[in-house]
C-alpha positions in Angstrom: 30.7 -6.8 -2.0 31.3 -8.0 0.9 30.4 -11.4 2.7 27.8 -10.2 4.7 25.6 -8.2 2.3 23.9 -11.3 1.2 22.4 -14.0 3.5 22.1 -15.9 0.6 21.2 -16.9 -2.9 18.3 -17.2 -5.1 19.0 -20.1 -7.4 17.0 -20.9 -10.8 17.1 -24.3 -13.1 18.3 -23.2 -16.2 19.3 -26.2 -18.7 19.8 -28.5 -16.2 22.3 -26.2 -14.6 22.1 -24.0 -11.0 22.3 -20.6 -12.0 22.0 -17.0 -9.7 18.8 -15.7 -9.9 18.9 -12.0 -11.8 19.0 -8.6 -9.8 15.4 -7.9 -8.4 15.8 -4.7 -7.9 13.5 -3.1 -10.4 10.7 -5.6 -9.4 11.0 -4.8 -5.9 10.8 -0.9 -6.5 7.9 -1.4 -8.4 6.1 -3.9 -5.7 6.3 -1.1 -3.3 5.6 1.6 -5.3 2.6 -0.6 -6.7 1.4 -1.2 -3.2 1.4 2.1 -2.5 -0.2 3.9 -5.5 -3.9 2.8 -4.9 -6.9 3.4 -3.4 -5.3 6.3 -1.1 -4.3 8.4 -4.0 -7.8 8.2 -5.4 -9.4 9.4 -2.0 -6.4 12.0 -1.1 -7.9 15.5 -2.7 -11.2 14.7 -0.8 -9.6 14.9 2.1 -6.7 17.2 1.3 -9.0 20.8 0.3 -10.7 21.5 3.3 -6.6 22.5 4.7 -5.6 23.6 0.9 -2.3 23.0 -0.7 0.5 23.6 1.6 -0.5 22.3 4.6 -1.8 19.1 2.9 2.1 19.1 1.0 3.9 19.5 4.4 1.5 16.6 5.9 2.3 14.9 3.2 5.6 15.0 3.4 5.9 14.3 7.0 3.8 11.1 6.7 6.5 9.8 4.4 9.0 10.5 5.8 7.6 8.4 9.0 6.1 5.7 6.9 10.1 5.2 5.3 11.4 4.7 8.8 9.3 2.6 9.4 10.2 0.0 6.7 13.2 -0.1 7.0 13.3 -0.5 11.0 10.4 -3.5 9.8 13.2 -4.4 7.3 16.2 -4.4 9.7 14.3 -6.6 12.0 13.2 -8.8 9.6 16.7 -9.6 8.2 17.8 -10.2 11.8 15.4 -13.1 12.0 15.8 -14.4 8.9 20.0 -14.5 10.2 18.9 -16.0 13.5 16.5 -18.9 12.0 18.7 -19.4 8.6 15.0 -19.4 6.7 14.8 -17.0 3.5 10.9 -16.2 4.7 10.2 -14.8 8.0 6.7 -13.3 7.8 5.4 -10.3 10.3 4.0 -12.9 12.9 7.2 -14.9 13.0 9.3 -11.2 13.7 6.5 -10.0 16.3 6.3 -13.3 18.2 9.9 -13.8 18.3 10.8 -10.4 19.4 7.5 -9.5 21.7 6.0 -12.9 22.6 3.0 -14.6 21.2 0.3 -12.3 23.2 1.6 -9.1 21.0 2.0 -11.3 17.9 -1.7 -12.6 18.4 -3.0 -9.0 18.6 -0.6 -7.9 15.9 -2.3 -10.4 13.6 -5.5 -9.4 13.9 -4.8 -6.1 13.2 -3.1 -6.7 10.3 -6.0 -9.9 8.9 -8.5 -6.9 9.6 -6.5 -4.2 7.9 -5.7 -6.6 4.9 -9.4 -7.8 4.7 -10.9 -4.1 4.9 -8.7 -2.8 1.9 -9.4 -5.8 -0.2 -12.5 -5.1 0.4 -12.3 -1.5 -1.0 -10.2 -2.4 -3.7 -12.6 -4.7 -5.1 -15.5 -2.7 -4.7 -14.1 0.2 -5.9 -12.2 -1.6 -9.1 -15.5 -3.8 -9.4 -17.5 0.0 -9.8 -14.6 1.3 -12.3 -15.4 -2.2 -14.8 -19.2 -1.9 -14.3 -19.2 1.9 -15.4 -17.0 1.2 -18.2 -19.4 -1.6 -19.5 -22.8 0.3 -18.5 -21.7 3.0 -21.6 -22.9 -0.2 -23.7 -26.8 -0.2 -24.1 -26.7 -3.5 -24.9 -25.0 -4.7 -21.4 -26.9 -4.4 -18.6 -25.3 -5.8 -15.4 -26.1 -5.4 -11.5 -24.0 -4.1 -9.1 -22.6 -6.7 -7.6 -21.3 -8.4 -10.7 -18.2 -5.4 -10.7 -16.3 -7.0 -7.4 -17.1 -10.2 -9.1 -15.5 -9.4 -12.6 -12.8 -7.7 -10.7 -11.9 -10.6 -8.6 -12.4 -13.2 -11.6 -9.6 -11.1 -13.7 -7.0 -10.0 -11.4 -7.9 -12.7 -8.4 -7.4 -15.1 -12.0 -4.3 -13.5 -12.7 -2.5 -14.4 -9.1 -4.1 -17.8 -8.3 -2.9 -18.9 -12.1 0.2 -17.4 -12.6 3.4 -17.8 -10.9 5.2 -15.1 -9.4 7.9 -14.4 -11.8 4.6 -13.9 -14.5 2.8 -11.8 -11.9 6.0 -9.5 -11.2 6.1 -8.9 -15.2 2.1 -8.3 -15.0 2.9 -5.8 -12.0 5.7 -4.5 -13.6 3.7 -3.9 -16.6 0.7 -2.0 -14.6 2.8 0.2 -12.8 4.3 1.7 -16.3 0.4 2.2 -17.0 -0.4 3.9 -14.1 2.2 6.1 -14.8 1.7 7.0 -18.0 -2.0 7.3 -17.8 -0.6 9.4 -15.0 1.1 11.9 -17.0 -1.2 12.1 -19.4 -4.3 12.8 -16.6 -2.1 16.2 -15.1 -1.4 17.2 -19.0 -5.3 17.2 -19.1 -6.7 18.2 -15.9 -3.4 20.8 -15.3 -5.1 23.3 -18.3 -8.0 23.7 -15.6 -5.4 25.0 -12.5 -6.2 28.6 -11.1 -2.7 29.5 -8.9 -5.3 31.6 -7.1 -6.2 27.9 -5.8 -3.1 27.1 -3.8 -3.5 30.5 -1.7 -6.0 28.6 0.4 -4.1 27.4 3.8 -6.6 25.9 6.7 -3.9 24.2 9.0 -6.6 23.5 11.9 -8.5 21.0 8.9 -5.5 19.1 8.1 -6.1 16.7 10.9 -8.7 14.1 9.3 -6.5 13.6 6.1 -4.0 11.8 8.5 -5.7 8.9 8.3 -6.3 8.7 4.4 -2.2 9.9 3.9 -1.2 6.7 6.0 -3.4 4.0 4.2 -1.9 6.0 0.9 1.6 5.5 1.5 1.2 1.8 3.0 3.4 -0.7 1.8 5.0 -2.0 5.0 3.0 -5.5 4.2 5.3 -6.6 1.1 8.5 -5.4 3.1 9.2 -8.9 4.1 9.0 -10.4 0.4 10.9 -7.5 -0.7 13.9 -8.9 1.5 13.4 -12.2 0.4 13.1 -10.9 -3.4 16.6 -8.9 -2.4 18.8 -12.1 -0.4 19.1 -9.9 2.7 21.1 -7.8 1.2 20.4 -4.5 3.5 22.1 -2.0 0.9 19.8 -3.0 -1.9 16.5 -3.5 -0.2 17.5 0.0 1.8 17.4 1.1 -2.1 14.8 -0.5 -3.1 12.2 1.2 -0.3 13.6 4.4 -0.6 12.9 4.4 -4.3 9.8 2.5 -4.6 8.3 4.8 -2.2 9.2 8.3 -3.5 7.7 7.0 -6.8 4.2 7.7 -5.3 5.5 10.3 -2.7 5.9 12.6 -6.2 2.5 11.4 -7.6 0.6 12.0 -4.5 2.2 15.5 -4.4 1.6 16.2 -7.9 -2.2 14.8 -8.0 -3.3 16.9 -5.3 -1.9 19.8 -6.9 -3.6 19.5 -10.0 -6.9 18.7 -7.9 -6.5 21.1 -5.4 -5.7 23.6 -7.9 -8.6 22.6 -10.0 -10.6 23.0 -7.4 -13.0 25.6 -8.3 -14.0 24.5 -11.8 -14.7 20.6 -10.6 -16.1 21.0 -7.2 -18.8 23.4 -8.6 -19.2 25.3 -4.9 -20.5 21.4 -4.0 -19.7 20.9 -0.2 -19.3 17.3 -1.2 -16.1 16.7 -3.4 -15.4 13.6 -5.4 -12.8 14.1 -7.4 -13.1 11.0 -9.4 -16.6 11.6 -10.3 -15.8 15.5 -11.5 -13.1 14.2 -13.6 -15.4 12.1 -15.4 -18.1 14.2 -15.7 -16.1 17.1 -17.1 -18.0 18.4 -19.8 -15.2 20.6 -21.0 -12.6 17.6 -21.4 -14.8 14.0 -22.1 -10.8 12.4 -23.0 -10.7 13.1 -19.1 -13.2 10.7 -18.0 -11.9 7.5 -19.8 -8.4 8.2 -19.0 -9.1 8.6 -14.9 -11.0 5.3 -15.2 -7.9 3.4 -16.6 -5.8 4.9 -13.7 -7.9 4.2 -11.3 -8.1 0.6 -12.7 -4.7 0.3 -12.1 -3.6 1.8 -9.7 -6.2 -0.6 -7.9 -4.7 -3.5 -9.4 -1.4 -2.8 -8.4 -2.5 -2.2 -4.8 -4.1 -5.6 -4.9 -1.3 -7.2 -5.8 0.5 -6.3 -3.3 -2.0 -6.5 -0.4 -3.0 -10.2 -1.5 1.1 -11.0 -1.4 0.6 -9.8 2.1 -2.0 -11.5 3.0 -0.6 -15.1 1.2 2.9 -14.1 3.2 0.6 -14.1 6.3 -0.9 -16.7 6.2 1.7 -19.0 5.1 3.3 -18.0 8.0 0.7 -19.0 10.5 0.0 -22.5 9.3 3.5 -23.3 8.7 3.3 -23.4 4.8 7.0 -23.0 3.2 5.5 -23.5 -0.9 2.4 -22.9 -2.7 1.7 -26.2 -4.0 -1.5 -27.2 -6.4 -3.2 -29.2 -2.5 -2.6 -26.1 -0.6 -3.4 -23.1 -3.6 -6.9 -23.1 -3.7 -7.5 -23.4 0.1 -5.3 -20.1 0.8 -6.5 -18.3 -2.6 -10.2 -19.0 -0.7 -9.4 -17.3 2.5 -8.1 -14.5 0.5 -10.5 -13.8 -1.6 -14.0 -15.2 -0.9 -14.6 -13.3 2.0 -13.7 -9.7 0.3 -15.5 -10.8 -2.3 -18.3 -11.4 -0.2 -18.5 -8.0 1.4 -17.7 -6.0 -1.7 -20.7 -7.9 -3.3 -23.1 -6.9 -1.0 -22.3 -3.6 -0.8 -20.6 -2.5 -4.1 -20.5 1.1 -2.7 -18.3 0.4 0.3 -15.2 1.7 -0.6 -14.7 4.9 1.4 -16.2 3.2 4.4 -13.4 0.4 4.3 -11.1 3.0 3.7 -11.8 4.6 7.1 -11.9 1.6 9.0 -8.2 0.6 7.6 -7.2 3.7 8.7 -4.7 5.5 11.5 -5.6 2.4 13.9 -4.2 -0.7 12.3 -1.6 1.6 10.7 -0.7 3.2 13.0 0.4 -0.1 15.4 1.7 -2.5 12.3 3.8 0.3 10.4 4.9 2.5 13.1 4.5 1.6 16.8 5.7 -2.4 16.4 8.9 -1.8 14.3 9.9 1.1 16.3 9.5 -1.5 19.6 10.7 -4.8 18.2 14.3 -2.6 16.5 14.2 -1.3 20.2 14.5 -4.7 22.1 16.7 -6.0 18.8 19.3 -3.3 19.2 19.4 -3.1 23.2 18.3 -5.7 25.2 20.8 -7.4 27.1 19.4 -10.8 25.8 19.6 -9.8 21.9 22.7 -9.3 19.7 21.8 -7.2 16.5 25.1 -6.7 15.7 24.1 -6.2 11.3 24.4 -2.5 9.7 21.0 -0.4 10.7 19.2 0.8 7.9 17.7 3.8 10.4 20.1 5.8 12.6 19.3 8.1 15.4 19.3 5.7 18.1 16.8 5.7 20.5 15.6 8.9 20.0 14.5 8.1 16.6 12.4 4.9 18.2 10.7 6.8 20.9 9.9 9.5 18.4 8.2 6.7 16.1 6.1 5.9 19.0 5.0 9.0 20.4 3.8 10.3 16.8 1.9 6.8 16.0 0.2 7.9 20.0 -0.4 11.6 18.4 -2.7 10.1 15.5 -4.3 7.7 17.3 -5.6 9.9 19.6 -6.5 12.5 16.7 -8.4 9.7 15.4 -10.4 9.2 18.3 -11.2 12.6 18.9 -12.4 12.8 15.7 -14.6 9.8 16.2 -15.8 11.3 19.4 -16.8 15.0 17.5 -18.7 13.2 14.8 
């Protein structure tokens, strides 16, 4: 290894002795794949038919692709700073302000408070719907609607203001080996329903409105920064790390909207309206179906959550200038966090594909494409900056201005899209 790979060392207390922290590797794979494997993959095949199954796969693929450059120019930039300032934490305001001035790094932060806020917001309401269903199969429990988000946030809001992160990691850890097992065991189930005649079905021209929907899916760009802390600045691993953490849900995603797509016929029932979750649980034919979708989706929330509240805490640490959660400051941040999600998801428990839309190509589309691409620009060439660490991206400018210009193609799709409807 060589000096440079590490910027530093994560230390624990161990019998009264300093000792190197183990490899977190595995935990930073599965924060990003976590992160990733959420809501989006539960909205994806209701998007995803109306263009069939290979233009949604090529999309698919091609949104990836663009999302993974885009973390790890986020990354390379944010090990710069963290060189430059010697601290092991520099947040996404800190790298924007530094590199693009405080005007960009205001408007940066509201985009990503409001993209934060609006998936919290569907993450609750949706988890919230997924615990009040399970509990409504009781006749003896009757609960209202709102009391989901609230039972949601009281168990897995519990689970992060209590614990501390090394318990949360083995939580996360633990949910992500869930959702992929349930996983497995929903396209064994489902797959025995597939017609091949399914995936003849091409529509290129109605591929456009999954765009949005395929970039909140394969979001993660929030947790990059504590994935470089988690990894010492050690640009091999964390290159690693993102690669692998987000082709975990690269091949879910491609394999769910298979199976639905392919399914297609048999759960949609010739309904112009497709809910793919509610046609798995309804399936007559297979009733195993129904509680094994409602564990996956309950999870594959939870891990979202996880990681979008990390986010969020990152954030906001980093704007009032707080270096350690600490039992004065826990319950003030934990309350901007959660109360107002809570408080939305509450009074409107059926919110979720709403928030969805508003999270989409906009806030995305600046935070994990447009931003990197310009601040690894200015890093790597300006006369007045001297990135002179490995880059995890190659391609040179070409690659940056390509970033841009496709982030400039979406948002305009989206408003055109806006504008026809």
């Amino acid at each position: 290894m060589q000096l440079e790979d590490r910027l530093f060392s994560q230390l624990d207390i161990a019998q009264d002795q300093l000792r190197r922290a183990p490899d977190r590797r595995l935990s930073a794979i599965t924060l990003v794949a976590g992160t990733t494997v959420g809501a989006g993959i539960l909205a994806l095949p209701a998007m995803t038919h109306p263009a069939g199954f290979l233009p949604s796969t090529v999309l698919l693929l091609v949104v990836w692709l663009y999302a993974l450059v885009a973390a790890l120019l986020l990354a390379e930039v944010n090990v710069f700073w963290m060189r430059q300032s010697g601290q092991p934490n520099v947040g996404l305001l800190s790298m924007v302000e530094s590199t693009l001035g405080q005007s960009v790094a205001k408007g940066a932060g509201g985009a990503y408070v409001f993209l934060h806020y609006a998936l919290l917001v569907a993450y609750m309401a949706q988890g919230g719907e997924i615990i009040a269903s399970a509990l409504a199969h009781n006749p003896w429990v009757s609960l209202p609607e709102w009391l989901g988000p609230v039972l949601f946030a009281l168990v897995f809001g519990g689970l992060l203001f209590w614990g501390r992160e090394a318990l949360v990691a083995k939580f996360n850890n633990t949910f992500v080996a869930i959702v992929i097992l349930t996983f497995v065991v929903l396209l064994l189930l489902s797959g025995s329903q597939i017609d091949p005649g399914q995936f003849a079905h091409q529509n290129w021209s109605a591929i456009s409105p999954a765009v949005s929907v395929m970039l909140v899916a394969l979001f993660y760009h929030n947790i990059v920064p504590i994935v470089t802390t988690q990894l010492e600045g050690d640009l091999g691993k964390i290159r690693q790390s993102i690669v692998v953490g987000s082709a975990i849900p690269l091949l879910m995603f491609l394999l769910w909207n298979a199976v639905i797509l392919g399914s297609i016929s048999s759960l949609a029932g010739g309904s112009e309206i497709f809910d793919p979750l509610a046609a798995l649980r309804n399936n007559a034919d297979l009733p195993m179906l129904g509680l094994v979708v409602s564990v996956f989706s309950e999870f594959a929330i939870a891990t979202s959550f996880i990681g979008f509240t990390y986010g969020l805490l990152h954030f906001f640490k980093d704007v009032l200038q707080v270096r350690d959660l600490t039992p004065d400051n826990r319950l003030p941040l934990f309350s901007i966090i959660f109360l107002p999600s809570l408080g939305l998801s509450t009074l409107n428990p059926h919110i979720f594909f709403t928030a969805l839309d508003y999270a989409g190509a906009f806030s995305i589309s600046v935070l994990g494409g447009i931003l990197p691409a310009i601040m690894a620009w200015k890093l790597r060439y300006s006369p007045t900056e001297q990135m002179v660490q490995r880059r995890l991206v190659p391609g040179g400018r070409i690659t940056l201005a390509i970033m841009v210009a496709l982030a400039g193609v979406v948002i305009g799709i989206q408003l055109v899209t806006m504008l026809a409807t």
